[in-house]
DONU-19134 format. One record per residue (C-alpha): x, z, y. Coordinates in steps of 0.05 Angstrom, whole numbers. Example, Ala and Ser with C-alpha at 12.3 -4.5 7.8 and 13.67 -1.06 7.14 Angstrom:
% DONU-19134
R;xx;zz;yy
R;246;156;-90;
R;273;143;-21;
//
This chain:
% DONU-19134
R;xx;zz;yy
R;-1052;2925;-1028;
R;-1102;2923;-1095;
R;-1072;2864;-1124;
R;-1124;2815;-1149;
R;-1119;2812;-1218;
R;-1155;2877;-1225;
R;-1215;2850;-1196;
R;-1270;2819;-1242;
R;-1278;2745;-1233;
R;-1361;2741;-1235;
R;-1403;2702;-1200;
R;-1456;2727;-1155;
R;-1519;2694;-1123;
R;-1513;2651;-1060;
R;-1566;2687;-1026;
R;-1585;2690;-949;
R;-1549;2738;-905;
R;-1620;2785;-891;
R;-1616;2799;-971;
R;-1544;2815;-975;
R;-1566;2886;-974;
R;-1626;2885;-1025;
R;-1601;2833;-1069;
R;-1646;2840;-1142;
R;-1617;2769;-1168;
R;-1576;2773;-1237;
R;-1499;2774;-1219;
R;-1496;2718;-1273;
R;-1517;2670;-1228;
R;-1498;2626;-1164;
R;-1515;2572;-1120;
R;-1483;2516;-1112;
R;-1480;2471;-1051;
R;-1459;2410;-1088;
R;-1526;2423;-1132;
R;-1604;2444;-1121;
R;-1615;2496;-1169;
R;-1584;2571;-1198;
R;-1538;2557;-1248;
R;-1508;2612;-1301;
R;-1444;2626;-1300;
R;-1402;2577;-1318;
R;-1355;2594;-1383;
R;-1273;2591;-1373;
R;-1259;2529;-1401;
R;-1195;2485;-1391;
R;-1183;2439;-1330;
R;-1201;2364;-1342;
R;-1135;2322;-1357;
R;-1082;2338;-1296;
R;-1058;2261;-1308;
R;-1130;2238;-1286;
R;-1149;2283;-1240;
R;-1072;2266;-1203;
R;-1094;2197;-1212;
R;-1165;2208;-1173;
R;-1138;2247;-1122;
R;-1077;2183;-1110;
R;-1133;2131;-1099;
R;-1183;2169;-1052;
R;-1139;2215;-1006;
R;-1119;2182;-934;
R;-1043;2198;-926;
R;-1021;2220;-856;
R;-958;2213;-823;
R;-919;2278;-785;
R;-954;2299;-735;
R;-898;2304;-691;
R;-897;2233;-702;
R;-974;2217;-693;
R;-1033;2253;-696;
R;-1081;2203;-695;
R;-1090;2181;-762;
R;-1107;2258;-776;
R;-1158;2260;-720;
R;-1191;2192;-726;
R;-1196;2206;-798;
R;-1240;2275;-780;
R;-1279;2249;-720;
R;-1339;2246;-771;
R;-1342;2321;-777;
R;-1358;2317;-697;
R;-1422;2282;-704;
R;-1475;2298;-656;
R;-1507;2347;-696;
R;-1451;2389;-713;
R;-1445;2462;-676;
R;-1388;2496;-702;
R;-1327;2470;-733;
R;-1277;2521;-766;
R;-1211;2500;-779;
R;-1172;2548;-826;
R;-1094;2556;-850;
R;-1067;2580;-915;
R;-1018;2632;-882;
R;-1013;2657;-814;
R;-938;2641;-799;
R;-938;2550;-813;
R;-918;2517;-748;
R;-955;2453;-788;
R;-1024;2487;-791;
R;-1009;2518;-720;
R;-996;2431;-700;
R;-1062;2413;-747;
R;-1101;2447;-712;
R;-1090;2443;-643;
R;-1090;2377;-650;
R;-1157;2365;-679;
R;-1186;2421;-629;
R;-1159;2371;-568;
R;-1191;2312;-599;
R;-1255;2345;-606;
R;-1258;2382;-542;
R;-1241;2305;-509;
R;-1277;2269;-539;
R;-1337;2302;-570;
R;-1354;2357;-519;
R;-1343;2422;-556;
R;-1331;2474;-502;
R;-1315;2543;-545;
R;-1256;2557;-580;
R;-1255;2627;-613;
R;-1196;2646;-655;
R;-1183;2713;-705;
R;-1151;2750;-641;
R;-1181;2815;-612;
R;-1220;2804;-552;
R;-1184;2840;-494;
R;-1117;2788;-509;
R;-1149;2734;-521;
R;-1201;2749;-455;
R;-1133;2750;-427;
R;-1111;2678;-446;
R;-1183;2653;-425;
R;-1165;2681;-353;
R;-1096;2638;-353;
R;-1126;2571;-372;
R;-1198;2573;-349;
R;-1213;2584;-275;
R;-1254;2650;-266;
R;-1281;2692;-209;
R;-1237;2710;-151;
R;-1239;2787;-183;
R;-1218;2770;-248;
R;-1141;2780;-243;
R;-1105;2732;-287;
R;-1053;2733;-352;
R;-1000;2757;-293;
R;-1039;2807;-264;
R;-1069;2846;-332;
R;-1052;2918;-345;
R;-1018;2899;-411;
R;-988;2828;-438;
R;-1043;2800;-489;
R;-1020;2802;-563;
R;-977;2866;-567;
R;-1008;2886;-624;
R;-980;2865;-696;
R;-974;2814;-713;
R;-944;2784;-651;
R;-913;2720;-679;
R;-982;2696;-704;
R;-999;2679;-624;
R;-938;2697;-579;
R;-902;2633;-613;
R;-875;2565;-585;
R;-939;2523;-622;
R;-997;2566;-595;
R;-960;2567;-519;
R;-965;2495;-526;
R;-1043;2489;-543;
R;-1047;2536;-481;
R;-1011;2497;-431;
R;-1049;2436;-447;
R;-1113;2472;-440;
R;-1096;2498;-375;
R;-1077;2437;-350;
R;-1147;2405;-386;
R;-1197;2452;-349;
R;-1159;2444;-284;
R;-1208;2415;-231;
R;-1277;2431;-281;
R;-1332;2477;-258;
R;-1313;2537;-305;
R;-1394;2553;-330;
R;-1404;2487;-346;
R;-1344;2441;-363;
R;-1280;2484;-373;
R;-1270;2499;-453;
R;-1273;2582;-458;
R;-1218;2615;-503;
R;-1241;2677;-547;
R;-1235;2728;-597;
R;-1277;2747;-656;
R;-1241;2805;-681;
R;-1254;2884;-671;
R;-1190;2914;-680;
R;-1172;2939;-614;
R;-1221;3001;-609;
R;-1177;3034;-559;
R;-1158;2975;-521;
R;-1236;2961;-520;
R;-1258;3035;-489;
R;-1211;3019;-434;
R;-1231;2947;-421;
R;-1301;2980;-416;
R;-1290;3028;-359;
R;-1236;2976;-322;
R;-1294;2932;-319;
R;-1353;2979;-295;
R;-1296;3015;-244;
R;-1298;2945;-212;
R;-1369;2949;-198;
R;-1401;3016;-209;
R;-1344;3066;-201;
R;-1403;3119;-222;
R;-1419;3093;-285;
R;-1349;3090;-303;
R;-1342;3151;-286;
R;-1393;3175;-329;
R;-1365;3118;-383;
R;-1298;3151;-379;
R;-1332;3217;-389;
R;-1372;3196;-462;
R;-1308;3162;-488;
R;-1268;3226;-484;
R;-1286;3245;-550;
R;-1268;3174;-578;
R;-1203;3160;-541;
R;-1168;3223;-570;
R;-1176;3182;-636;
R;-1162;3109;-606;
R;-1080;3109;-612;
R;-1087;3129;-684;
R;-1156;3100;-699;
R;-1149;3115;-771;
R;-1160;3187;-763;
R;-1229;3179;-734;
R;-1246;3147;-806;
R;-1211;3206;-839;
R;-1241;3260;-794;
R;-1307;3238;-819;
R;-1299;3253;-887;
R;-1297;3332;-853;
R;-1362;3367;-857;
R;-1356;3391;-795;
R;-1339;3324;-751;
R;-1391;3300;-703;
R;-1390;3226;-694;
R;-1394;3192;-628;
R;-1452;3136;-639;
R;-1502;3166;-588;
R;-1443;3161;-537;
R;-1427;3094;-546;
R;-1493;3071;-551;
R;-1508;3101;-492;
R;-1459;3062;-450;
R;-1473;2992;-486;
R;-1549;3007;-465;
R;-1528;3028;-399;
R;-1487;2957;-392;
R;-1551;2923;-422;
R;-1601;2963;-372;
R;-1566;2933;-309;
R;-1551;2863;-339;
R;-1587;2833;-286;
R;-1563;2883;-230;
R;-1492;2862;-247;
R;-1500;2786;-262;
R;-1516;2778;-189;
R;-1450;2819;-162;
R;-1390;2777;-212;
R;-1401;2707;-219;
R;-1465;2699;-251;
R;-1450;2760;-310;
R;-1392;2726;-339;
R;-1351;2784;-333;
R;-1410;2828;-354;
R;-1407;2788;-415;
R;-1335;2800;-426;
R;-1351;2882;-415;
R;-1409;2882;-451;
R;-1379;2847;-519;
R;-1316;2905;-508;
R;-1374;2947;-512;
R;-1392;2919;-574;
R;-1334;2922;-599;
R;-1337;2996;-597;
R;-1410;3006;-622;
R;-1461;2956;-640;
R;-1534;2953;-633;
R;-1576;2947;-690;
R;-1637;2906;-713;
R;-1610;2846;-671;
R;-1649;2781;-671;
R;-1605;2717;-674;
R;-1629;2655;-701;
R;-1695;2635;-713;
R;-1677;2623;-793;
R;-1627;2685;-804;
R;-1638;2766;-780;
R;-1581;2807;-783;
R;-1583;2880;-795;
R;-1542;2895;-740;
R;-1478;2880;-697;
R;-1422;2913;-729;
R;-1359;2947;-684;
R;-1299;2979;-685;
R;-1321;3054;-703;
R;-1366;3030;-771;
R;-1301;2982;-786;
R;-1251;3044;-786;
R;-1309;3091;-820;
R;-1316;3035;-873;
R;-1242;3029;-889;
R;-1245;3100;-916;
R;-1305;3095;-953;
R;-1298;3026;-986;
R;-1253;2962;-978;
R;-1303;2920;-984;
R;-1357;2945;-938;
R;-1299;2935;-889;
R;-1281;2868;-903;
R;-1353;2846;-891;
R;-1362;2887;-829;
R;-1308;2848;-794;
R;-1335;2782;-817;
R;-1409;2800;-801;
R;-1373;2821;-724;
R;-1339;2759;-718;
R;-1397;2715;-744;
R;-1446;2755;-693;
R;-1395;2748;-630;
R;-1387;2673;-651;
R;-1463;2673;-627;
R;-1465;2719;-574;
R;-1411;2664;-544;
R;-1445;2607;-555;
R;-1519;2634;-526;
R;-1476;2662;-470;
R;-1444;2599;-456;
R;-1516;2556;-473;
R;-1549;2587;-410;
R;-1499;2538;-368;
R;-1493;2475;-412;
R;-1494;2454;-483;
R;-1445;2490;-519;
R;-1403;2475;-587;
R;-1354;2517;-614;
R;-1287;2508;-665;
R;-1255;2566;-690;
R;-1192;2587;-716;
R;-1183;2631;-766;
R;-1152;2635;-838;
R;-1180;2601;-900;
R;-1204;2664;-923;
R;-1249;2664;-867;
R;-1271;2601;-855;
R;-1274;2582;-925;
R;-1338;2602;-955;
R;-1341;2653;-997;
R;-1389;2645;-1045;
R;-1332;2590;-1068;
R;-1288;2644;-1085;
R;-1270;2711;-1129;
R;-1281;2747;-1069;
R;-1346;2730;-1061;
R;-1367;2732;-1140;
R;-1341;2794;-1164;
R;-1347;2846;-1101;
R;-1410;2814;-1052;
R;-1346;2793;-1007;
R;-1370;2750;-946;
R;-1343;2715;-889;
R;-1357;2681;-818;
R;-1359;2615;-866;
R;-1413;2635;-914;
R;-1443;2658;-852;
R;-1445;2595;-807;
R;-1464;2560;-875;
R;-1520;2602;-890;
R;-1548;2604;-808;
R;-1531;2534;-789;
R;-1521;2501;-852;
R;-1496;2436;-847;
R;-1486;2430;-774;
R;-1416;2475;-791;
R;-1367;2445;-820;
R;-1300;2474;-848;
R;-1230;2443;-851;
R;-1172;2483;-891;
R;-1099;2476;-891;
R;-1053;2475;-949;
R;-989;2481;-969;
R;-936;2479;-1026;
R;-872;2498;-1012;
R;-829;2510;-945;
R;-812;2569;-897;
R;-859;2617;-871;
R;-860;2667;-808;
R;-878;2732;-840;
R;-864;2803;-853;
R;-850;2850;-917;
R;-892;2907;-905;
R;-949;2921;-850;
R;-919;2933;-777;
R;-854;2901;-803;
R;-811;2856;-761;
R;-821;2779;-768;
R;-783;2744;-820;
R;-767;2670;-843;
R;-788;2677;-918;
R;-783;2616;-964;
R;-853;2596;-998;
R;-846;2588;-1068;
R;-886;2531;-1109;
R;-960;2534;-1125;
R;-966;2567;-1195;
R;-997;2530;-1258;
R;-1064;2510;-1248;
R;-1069;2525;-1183;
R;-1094;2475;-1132;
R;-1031;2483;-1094;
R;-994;2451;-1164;
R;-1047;2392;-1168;
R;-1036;2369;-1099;
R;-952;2373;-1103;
R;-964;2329;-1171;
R;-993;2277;-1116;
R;-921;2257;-1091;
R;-959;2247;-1029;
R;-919;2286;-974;
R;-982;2295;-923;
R;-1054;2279;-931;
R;-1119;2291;-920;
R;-1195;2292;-959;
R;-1268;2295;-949;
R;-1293;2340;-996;
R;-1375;2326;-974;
R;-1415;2284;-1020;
R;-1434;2225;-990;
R;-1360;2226;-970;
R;-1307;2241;-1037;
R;-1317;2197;-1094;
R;-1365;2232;-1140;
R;-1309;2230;-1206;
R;-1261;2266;-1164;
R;-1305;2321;-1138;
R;-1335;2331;-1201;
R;-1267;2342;-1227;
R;-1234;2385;-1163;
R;-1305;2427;-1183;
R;-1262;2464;-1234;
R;-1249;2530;-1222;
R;-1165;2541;-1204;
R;-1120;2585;-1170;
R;-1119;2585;-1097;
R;-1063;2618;-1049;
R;-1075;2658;-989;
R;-1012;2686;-943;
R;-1022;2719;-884;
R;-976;2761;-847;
R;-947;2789;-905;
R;-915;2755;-954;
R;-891;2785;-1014;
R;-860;2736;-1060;
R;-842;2788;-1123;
R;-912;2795;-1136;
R;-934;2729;-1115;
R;-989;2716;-1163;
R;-1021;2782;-1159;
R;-1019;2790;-1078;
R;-1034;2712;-1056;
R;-1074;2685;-1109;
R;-1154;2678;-1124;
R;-1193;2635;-1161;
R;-1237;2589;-1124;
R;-1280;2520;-1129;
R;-1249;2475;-1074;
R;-1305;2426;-1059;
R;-1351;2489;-1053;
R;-1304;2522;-1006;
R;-1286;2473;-954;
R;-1315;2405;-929;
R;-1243;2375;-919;
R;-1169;2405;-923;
R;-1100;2373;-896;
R;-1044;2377;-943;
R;-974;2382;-931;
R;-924;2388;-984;
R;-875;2423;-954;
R;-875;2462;-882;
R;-837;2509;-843;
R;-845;2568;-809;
R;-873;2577;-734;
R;-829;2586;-674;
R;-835;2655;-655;
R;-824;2679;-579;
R;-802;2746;-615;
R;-789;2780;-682;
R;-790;2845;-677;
R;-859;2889;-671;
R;-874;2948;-622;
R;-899;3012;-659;
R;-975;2999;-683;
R;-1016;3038;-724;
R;-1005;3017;-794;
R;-1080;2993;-828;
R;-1091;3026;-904;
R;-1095;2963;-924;
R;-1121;2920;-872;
R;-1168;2861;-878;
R;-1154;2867;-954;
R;-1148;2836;-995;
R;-1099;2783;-980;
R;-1063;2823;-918;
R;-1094;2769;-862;
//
């Protein structure tokens, strides 16, 4: 893992996502959501008086009680972030392994799903598990064989704790039992993944699906993924093997059978339950290759939907092209869910993912000094503020995590936030639990103005390495820039893990750099 401190902290433009690749605007300079014009970089200069700024933060934060206790004051107190404008709602945690971010949020994603109608909840999972989990709690078409019946238990892959765990079960059971009796197109809530690390697990999915109804074209499927499957147990190689002179890459396959999928759309909608499981095959299609030139939204054009063979590519050419490929594929299968799942009914979404994500991150040292984005700065940018973003934070505790990549699952104790970190100003509350509105209109203006400094934030996700805490899980970021609200609690433990030890995976160079999430 590059540890942070080598990377240059500058600031870079908040510019739309079309420009990302043609951006002429001085790196000197940013924009601000908390302001209306390009401001130059501002110059490191010392935090305001901790005293005060502890002193703010006492009178204007809403303390909440355990949530094993209630959750009520926690949800009434974000029921505004629900209003009827708002389309997406991303809830994020500070380390992948916290049962209390785990309880957070599935508690918030009940109260909005009961009582403000959102319908989609997509989570940082690849898509074949978490297609899996849909199956099990949302009635589907007589064909689609349920969580019992798949090929392969959802969420072998490492890390296993971060869903196969006693909180996440939970969340599942109740929404089960919630969609029980609803028409599944247009009241049950849908359950899905944005990631694109299963390229192999994808292919398959693929050809399952088209076996079902056109045993020819998955026969010819099977065929044009030969060349691609050789590589899909060890999925690295395929980056590596194009580095060789002589390697021929398999985009005009792959495109070929996402066209072909896209050719009979209508052919096939009429055979499975009016196409939703041609949507589920044709987004594992996407997984493996994406189209390009892709219209979305009337105010934002991306250059393309990115997939599983430019993501492995991209992790041998450059860390950061690969970071933003996975963030531009979540942020484009985040709307390919939500038109799918428009055609029936009006459709709102919540996801899950990790601060890093959801946060956005222009608000961030990512996002200054390497033209780091993520499915935050995306929503921001495409929907502005009709997405809102809620982080979780901790200080100290126990966390579910591992030492190294593929490692088994350990309980690890969380050490304090450092010195001016943001982590150390909210443990100098002495408030155990609480919660803020960071959105003007909502924070007192004194205290955001003052939260606007520039501090270290940390970021744990499946691996925690404790020896070189500051240099693996800390960034610098600007708090009321990066989220609209956070939860705090002081001190947390770890999830409850259904199992601790991993089955053999193919170990990422590096993956989803830079803070191992």
């Amino acid at each position: 893992m590059k540890p942070l401190s080598r990377r240059p902290c500058m600031l870079r433009p908040s510019t739309s996502y079309a420009s990302i690749q043609a951006r002429n605007l001085s790196p000197q300079t940013r924009f601000t959501r908390h302001s209306s014009k390009m401001t130059t970089k501002p110059q490191p200069r010392p935090p305001p008086p901790e005293n005060h700024t502890v002193e703010l933060l006492r009178r204007h934060l809403t303390p909440v009680p355990p949530i094993s206790q209630s959750s009520s004051t926690l949800t009434n107190f974000f029921a505004p972030f629900a209003h009827n404008d708002t389309k997406i709602i991303l809830i994020g945690d500070s380390t992948h392994g916290t049962s209390e971010f785990y309880q957070a949020r599935a508690e918030l994603t009940k109260y909005f799903i009961q009582h403000h109608g959102f319908n989609i909840v997509a989570v940082e999972a690849d898509w074949p598990d978490a297609e899996a989990i849909d199956k099990h709690v949302r009635p589907r078409s007589p064909s689609a064989p349920s969580l019992t019946q798949d090929r392969e238990k959802p969420f072998q892959r490492f890390p296993t704790w971060m869903w196969r765990n006693v909180e996440f079960q939970n969340f599942t059971k109740w929404l089960k039992e919630w969609n029980e009796g609803k028409d599944s197109k247009t009241e049950a809530v849908g359950f899905y993944g944005l990631d694109l690390y299963s390229l192999g697990k994808s292919m398959q999915a693929v050809v399952d699906y088209l076996d079902k109804i056109d045993p020819e074209m998955a026969k010819v499927a099977q065929k044009r993924y030969e060349r691609m499957m050789m590589w899909a147990e060890e999925p690295h190689e395929y980056g590596l093997e194009a580095l060789a002179a002589g390697f021929k890459g398999c985009e005009k396959d792959v495109m070929e059978i996402l066209n072909s999928l896209l050719r009979k759309r209508v052919e096939y909608e009429s055979m499975i339950w009016d196409g939703e499981e041609f949507h589920s095959g044709e987004q594992n299609a996407t997984l493996v290759k994406g189209m390009r030139n892709v219209k979305t939204t009337a105010t934002l054009k991306l250059t393309g939907v990115l997939d599983a063979e430019q993501y492995y590519k991209a992790m041998c050419y450059g860390r950061d092209e690969s970071w933003n490929l996975r963030d531009k594929h979540m942020f484009e299968t985040l709307n390919r869910i939500i038109k799918h799942r428009s055609r029936s009914t009006p459709s709102k979404a919540i996801v899950w993912a990790h601060n890093s994500h959801i946060g956005d991150a222009r608000a961030t040292s990512m996002g200054w000094s390497n033209d780091q984005l993520n499915i935050g700065q995306l929503c921001k940018e495409a929907y502005g503020d009709q997405a809102l973003t809620i982080g979780c934070l901790t200080n100290t505790g126990t966390v579910a995590a591992a030492r190294k990549w593929d490692g088994d699952m350990q309980v690890m104790k969380v050490r304090p936030g450092l010195p001016n970190s943001y982590e150390q100003l909210m443990h100098a509350t002495a408030v155990k639990n609480f919660v803020l509105d960071l959105r003007v209109g909502h924070c007192n203006e004194e205290l955001i103005k003052t939260l606007m400094e520039k501090r270290l934030e940390r970021f744990v996700g499946v691996i925690y390495a404790p020896g070189t805490e500051r240099q693996s899980h800390y960034s610098h970021a600007v708090l009321p820039e990066q989220l609209d609200g956070f939860i705090w609690f002081d001190e947390t433990k770890h999830i409850g893990a259904l199992e601790v030890h991993q089955p053999h995976t193919t170990v990422e160079f590096d993956e989803t750099w830079p803070f191992g999430l």
